[in-house]
C-alpha positions as CSV (number, residue, x, y, z in Angstrom):
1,X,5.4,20.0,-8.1
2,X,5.6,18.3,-5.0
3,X,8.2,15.3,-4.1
4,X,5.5,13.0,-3.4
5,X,2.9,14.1,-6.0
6,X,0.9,11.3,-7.3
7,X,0.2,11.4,-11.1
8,X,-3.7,12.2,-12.2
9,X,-6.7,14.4,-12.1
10,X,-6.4,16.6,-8.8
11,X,-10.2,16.3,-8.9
12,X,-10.4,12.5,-9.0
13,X,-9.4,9.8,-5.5
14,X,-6.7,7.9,-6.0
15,X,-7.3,4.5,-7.6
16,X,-4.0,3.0,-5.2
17,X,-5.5,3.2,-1.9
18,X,-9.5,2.6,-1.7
19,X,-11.4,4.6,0.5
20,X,-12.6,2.1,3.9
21,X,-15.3,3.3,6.2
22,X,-14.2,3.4,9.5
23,X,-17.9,2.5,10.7
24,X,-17.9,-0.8,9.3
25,X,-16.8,-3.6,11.0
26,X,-16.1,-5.6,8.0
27,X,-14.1,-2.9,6.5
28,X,-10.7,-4.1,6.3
29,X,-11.9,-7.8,5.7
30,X,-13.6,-6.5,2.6
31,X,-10.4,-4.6,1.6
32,X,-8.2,-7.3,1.4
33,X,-10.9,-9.3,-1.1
34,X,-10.6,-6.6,-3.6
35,X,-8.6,-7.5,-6.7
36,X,-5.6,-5.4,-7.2
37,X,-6.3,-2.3,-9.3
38,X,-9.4,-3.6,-11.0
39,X,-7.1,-6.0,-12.9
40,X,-10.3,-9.4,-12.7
41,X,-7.7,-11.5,-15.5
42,X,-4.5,-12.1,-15.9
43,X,-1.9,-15.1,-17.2
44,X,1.5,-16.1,-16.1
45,X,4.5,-18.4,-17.6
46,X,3.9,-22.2,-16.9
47,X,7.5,-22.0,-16.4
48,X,8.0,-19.3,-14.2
49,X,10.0,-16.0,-15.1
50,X,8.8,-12.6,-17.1
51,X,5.9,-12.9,-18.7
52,X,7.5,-10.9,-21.7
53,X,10.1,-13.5,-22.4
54,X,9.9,-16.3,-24.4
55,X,6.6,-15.3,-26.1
56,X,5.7,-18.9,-27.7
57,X,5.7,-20.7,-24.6
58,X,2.4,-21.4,-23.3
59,X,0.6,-19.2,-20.2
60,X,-1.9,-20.0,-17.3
61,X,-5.2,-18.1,-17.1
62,X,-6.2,-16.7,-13.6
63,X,-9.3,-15.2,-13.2
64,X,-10.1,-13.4,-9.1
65,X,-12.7,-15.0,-7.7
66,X,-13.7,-12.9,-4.9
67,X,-10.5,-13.9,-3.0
68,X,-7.6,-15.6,-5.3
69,X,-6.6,-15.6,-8.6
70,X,-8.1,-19.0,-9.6
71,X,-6.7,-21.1,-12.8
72,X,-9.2,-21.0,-15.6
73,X,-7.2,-22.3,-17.9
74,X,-4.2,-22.5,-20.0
75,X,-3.2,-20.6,-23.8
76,X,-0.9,-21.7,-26.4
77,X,1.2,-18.2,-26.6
78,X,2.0,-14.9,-25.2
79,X,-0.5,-13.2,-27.8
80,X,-3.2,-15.8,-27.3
81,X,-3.4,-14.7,-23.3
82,X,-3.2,-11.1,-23.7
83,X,-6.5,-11.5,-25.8
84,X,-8.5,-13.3,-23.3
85,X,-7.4,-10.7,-20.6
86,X,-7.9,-7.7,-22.6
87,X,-11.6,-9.5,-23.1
88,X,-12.9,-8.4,-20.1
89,X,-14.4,-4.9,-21.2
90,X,-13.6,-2.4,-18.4
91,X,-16.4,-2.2,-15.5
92,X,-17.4,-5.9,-16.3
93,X,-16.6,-8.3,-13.6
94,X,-15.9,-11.9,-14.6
95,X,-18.6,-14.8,-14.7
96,X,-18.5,-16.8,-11.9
């Protein structure tokens, strides 16, 4: 196995680096608007720090919106935000 091998199916692209075509002009413009990794959701601490820590404090929802994660809205807990992420059934984008 090599230094640099990356982890995966040797018959399936890398999910890290998405192929750009180098005929399109827009190609790097639309690069940069795609939402890292597929991840469309995700929360953070109000209060800064991991999100790991301090379970029972309450979290901001972000959703991407095409160019930012925008706030959606807020949850009560760690377990309460991890929900509404993990809502988002895989290939689905987000309303909006």
């Amino acid at each position: 196995m090599g230094k640099h091998r990356r982890p995966g199916p040797p018959n399936q692209p890398s999910r890290a680096t998405p192929r750009v075509d180098p005929a399109d002009p827009l190609a790097s413009y639309e690069k940069r608007r795609r939402p890292p990794v597929d991840q469309y959701r995700r929360h953070r601490p109000i209060h800064g720090g991991a999100s790991h820590l301090r379970p029972d404090e309450p979290r901001v929802l972000e959703e991407w919106d095409g160019f930012i994660y925008a706030p959606v809205g807020t949850a009560p807990d760690l377990a309460t935000a991890q929900i509404w992420v993990n809502d988002l059934a895989p290939g689905d984008e987000p309303a909006g």
